[in-house]
C-alpha positions in Angstrom: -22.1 4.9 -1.2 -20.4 7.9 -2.8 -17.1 7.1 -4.2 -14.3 9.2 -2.5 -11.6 11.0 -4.2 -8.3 9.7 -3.3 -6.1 12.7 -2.6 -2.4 12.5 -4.1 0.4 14.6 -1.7 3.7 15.4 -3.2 7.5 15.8 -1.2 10.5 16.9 -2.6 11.3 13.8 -3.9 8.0 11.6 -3.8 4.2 11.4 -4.8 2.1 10.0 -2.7 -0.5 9.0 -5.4 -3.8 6.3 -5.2 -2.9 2.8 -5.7 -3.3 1.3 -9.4 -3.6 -1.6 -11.0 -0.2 -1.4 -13.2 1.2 -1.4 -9.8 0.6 -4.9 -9.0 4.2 -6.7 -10.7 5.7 -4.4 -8.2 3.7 -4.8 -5.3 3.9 -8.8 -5.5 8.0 -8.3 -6.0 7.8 -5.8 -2.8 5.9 -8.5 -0.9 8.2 -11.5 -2.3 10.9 -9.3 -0.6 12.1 -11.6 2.7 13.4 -8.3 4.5 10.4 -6.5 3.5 7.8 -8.8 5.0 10.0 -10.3 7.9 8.3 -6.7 9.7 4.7 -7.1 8.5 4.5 -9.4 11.3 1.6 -11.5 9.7 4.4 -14.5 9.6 7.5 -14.7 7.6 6.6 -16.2 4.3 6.3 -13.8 0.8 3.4 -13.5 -0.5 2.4 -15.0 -3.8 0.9 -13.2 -7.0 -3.1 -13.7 -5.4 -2.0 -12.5 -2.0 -0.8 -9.4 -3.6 -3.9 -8.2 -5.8 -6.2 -9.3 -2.5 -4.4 -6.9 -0.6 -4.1 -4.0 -3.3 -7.9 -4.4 -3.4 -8.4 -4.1 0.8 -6.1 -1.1 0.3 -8.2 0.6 -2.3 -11.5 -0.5 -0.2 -10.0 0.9 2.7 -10.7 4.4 1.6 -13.7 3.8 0.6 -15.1 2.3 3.9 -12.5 4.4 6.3 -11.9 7.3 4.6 -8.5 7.0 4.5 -5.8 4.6 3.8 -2.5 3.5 1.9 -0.9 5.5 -1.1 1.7 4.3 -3.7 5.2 6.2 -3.1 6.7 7.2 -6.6 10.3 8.8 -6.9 9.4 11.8 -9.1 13.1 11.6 -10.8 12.5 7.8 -12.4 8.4 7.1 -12.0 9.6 4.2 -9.9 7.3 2.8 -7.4 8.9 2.2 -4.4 6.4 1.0 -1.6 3.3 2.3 0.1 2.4 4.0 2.8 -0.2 5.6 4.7 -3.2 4.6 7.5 -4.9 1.5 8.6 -7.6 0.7 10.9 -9.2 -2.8 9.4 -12.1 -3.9 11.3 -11.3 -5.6 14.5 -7.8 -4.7 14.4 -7.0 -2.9 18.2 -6.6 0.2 16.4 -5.3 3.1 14.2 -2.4 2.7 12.7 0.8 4.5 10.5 2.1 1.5 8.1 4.3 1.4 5.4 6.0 -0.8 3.0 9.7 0.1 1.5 11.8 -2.1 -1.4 
């Protein structure tokens, strides 16, 4: 399988950049966020550390098998990361779909 370039887009105020591993404290403390995952509507409880990096790594394999997926958002003023967002179609999900994840 030939690996595919992750495409980074850029706002006024954000990248939208591939998702890396020195993401992960943030992604867990996103995820350990009640008001954040009270909408993912996959139950109400945070996710833990291992929940987290399994995740990150469907995200990554999702644009690898899909061609096309979830990016990290960044503030371009502080480098911050501040959630993800993108496309999702896992298989046998009912279909397409915009998500997103903000702290």
């Amino acid at each position: 399988m030939e690996q595919l370039e992750i495409p980074t887009l850029e706002t006024e105020r954000l990248f939208l950049r591939p998702l890396r591993r020195a993401d992960l404290d943030e992604y867990v403390a996103l995820n350990q966020d009640p008001e954040v995952v009270r909408y993912l509507g996959a139950g109400l409880e945070v996710w833990d550390r291992g929940r987290a990096w399994r995740h990150l790594a469907f995200l990554q394999g999702h644009w690898q098998l899909a061609g096309t997926g979830m990016w990290a958002l960044e503030l371009k003023e502080t480098g911050s990361f501040v959630g993800v967002v993108g496309f999702s179609e896992p298989e046998g999900w009912p279909g397409f779909e915009l998500a997103g994840k903000l702290a």
